[in-house]
Backbone bond lengths (Angstrom), bond angles and torsions (degrees), N, CA, C in turn:
res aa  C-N    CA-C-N  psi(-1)  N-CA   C-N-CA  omega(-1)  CA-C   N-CA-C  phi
1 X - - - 1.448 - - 1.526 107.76 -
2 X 1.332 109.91 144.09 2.005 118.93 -170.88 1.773 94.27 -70.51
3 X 1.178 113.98 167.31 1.374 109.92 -178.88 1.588 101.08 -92.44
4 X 0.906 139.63 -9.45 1.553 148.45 -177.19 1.852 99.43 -78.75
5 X 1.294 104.72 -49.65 1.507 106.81 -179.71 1.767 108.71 -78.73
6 X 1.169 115.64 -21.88 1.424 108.57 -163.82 1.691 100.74 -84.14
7 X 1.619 105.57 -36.31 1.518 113.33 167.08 1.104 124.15 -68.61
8 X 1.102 144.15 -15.62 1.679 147.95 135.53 1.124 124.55 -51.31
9 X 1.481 120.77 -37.69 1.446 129.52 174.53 1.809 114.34 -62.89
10 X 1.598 91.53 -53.22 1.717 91.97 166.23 1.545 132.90 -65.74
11 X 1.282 90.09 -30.42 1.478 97.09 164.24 1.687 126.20 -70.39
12 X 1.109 110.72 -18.43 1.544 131.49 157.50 0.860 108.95 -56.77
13 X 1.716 125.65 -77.13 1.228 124.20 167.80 1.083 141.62 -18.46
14 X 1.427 100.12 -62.96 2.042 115.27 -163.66 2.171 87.61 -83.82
15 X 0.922 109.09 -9.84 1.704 93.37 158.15 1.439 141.98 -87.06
16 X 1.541 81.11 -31.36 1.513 111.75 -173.71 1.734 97.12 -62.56
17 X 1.882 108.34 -61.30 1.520 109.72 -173.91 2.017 122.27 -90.94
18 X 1.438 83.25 26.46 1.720 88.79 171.93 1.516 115.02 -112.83
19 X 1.714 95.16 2.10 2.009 99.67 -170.59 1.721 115.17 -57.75
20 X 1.291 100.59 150.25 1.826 88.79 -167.88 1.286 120.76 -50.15
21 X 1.910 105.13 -30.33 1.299 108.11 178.71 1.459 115.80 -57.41
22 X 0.954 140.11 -38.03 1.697 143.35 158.52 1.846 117.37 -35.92
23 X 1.174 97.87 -14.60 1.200 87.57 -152.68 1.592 119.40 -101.91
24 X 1.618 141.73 148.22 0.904 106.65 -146.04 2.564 79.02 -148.73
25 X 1.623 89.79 114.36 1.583 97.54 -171.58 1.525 108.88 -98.98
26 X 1.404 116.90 123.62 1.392 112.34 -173.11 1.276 102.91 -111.30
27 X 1.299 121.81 163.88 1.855 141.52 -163.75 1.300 80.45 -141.91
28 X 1.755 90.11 117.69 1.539 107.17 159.08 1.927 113.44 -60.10
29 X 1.449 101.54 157.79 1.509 125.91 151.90 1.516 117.98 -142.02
30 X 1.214 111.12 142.89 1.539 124.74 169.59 1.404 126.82 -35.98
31 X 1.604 119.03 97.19 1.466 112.39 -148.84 1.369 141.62 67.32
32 X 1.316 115.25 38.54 1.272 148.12 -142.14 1.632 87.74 -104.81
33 X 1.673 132.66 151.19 1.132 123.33 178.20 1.882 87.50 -129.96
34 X 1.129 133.00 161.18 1.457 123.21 146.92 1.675 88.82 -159.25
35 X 1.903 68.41 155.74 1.862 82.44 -165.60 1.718 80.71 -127.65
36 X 1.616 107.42 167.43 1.491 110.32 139.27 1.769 91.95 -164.93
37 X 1.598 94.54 -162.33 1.562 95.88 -157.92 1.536 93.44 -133.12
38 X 1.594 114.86 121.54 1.604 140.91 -160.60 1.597 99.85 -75.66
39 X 1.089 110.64 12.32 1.550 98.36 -173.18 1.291 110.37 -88.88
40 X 1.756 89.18 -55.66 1.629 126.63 -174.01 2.159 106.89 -79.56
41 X 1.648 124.52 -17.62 1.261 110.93 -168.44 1.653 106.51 -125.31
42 X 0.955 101.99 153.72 2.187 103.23 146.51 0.784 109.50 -115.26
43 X 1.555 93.45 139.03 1.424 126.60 -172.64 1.463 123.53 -108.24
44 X 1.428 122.79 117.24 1.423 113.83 -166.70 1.739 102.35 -132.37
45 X 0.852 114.21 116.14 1.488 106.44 -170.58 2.165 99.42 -102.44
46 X 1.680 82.24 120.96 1.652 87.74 -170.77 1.602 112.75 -93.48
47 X 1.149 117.15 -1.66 1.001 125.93 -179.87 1.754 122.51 98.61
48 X 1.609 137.34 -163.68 1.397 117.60 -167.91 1.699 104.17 103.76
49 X 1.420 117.16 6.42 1.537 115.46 165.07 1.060 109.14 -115.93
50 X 1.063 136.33 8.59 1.755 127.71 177.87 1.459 104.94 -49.68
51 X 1.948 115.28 147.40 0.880 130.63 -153.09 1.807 128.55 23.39
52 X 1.844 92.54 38.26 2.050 85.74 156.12 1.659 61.98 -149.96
53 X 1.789 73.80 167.91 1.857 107.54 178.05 1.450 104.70 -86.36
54 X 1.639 106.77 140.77 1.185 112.47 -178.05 1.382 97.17 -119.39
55 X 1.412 116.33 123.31 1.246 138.81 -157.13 1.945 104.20 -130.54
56 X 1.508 99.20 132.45 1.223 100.06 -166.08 1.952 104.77 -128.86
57 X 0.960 132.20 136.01 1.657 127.40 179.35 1.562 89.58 -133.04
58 X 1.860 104.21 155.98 1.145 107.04 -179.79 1.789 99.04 -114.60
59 X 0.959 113.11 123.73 1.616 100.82 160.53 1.274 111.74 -128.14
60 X 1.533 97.60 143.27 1.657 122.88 -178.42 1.686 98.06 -95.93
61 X 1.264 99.95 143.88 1.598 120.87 166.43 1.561 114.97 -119.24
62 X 1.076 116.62 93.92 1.776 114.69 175.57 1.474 117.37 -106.09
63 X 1.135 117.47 -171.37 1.668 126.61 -154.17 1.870 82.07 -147.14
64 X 1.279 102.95 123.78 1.322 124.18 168.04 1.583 129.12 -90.22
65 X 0.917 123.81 97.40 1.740 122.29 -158.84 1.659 90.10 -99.98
């Protein structure tokens, strides 16, 4: 693919999967857990924690053959 077409294509993309309908705004609570899964989302953290710690862990889930 030309680099002129491949940069239009992404740019398609990153519009196509940023539409509001995609989009999903959370309101903290006190001891609040949220998870999701990096495969399937983007993740943009806009902020809304000032003065609490924003604390992040990664966990993997695999399938053992």
């Amino acid at each position: 693919m030309e680099q002129g077409a491949a940069t239009a294509l992404l740019g398609d993309l990153y519009r196509w999967q940023t539409q509001h309908q995609f989009q999903y705004r959370h309101k903290w609570s006190p001891d609040m857990l949220v998870m999701w899964d990096n495969r399937s989302v983007l993740h943009m953290a806009t902020g809304g924690y000032v003065g609490h710690d924003r604390v992040l862990h990664r966990t993997t889930i695999g399938v053992r053959s």
